[in-house]
C-alpha positions in Angstrom: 66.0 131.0 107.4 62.3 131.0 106.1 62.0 127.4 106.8 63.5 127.6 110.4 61.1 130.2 111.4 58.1 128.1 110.0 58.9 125.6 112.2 59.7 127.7 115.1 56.9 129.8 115.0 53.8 128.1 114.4 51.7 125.9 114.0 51.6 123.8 110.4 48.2 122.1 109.5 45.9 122.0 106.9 46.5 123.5 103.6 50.0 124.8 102.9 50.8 126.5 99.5 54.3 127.3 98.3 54.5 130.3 95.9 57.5 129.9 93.8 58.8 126.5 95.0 61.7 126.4 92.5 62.6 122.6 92.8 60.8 122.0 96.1 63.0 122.2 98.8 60.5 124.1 101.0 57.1 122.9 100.3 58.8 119.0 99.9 60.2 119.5 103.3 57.1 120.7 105.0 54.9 117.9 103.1 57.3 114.9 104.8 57.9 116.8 108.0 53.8 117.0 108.4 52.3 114.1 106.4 49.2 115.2 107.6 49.4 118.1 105.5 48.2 118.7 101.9 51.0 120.8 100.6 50.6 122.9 96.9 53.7 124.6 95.3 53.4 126.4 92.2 56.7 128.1 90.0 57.2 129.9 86.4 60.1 127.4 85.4 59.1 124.4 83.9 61.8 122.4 85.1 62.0 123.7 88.1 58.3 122.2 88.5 59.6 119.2 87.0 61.8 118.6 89.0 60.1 119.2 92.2 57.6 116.4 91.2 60.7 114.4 90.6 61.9 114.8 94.2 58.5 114.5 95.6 57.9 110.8 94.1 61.6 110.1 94.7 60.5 111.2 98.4 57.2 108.9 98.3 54.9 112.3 99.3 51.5 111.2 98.3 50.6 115.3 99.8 51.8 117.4 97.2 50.5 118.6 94.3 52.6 121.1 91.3 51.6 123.7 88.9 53.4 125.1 85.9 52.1 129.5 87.0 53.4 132.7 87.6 50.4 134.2 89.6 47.9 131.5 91.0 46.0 131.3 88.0 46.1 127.5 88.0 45.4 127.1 91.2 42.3 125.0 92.1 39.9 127.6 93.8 39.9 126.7 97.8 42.4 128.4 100.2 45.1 128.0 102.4 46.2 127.6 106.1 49.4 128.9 105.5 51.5 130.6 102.3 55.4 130.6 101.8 56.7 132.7 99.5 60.5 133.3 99.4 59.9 135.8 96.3 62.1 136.7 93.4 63.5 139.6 94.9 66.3 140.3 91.9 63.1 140.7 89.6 61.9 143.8 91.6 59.1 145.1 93.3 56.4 144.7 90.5 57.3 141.3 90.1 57.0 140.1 93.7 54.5 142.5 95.3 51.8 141.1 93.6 52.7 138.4 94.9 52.7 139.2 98.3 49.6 140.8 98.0 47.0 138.6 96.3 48.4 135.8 98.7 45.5 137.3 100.8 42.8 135.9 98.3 43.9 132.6 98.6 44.3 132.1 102.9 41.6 131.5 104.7 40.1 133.7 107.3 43.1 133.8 110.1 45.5 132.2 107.6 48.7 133.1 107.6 51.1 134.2 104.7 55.1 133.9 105.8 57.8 135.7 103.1 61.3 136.5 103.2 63.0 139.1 101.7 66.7 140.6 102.0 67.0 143.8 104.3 68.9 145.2 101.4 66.0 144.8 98.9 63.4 146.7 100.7 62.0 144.6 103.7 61.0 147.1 105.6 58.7 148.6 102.7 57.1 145.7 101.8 56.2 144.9 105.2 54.8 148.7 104.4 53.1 148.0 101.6 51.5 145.0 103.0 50.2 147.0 105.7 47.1 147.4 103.2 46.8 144.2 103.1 46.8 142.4 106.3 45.4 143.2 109.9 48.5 141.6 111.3 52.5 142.3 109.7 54.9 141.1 112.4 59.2 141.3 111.6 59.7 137.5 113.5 63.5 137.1 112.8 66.6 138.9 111.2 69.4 136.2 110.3 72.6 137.3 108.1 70.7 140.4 106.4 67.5 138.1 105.5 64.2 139.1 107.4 61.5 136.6 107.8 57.8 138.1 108.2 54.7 136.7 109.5 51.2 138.2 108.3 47.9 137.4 108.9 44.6 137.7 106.9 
């Protein structure tokens, strides 16, 4: 659902980071879909990192770079058109609204961060939350419990 409404509801250029990319599926698709695009995804797993450079090669995507990190601490220092984070909402709130909110340190000025996060794990207070965070919090689709926001620096 987080991907559709990526494509649907903007649009993708420039930097694109994926926070939490497991094995890729998100960031890889965005980096063949727009080749144009320099895409970064970072995870905690290991082999989940592994393996997303594993599918990006077996891909041939020359735009996408992979970081073993848990809070964009390895991160080259620039910033981002746009950040996807589809966070690790079993882990809790203090595990994934820190996420959520130092996202805004890393877009740049108009940049857009897009999450999704089950209705029944608190999407409508963490669209609160972020509230302090961002001028702009907008609910852009509901789909089988799952909400998709879009928030702008």
């Amino acid at each position: 659902v987080l991907l559709k409404s990526i494509i649907k509801s903007i649009d993708v250029k420039g930097e694109v980071l994926d926070v939490g990319c497991g094995y890729g599926t998100l960031g890889l698709y965005l980096a063949a879909r727009y080749p144009e695009i320099k895409v970064t995804m970072f995870d905690i797993n290991e082999r989940a990192v592994s393996l997303t450079s594993e599918n990006a090669k077996r891909n041939k995507l020359t735009n996408t770079h992979v970081y073993v990190d848990s809070d964009y601490q390895a991160l080259p220092k620039h910033t981002f058109n746009l950040i996807v984070i589809n966070p690790p909402i079993h882990a809790g709130k203090k595990a994934y609204y820190p996420l959520l909110s130092a996202a805004r340190d890393y877009l740049t000025d108009g940049g857009i961060l897009m999450f999704v996060i089950r209705k029944s794990h608190g999407a409508k207070s963490a669209a609160k939350y972020l509230s302090d965070y961002y001028s702009n919090i907008t609910l852009i689709q509901k789909d089988a419990g799952f909400y998709v926001y879009h928030a702008q620096k």
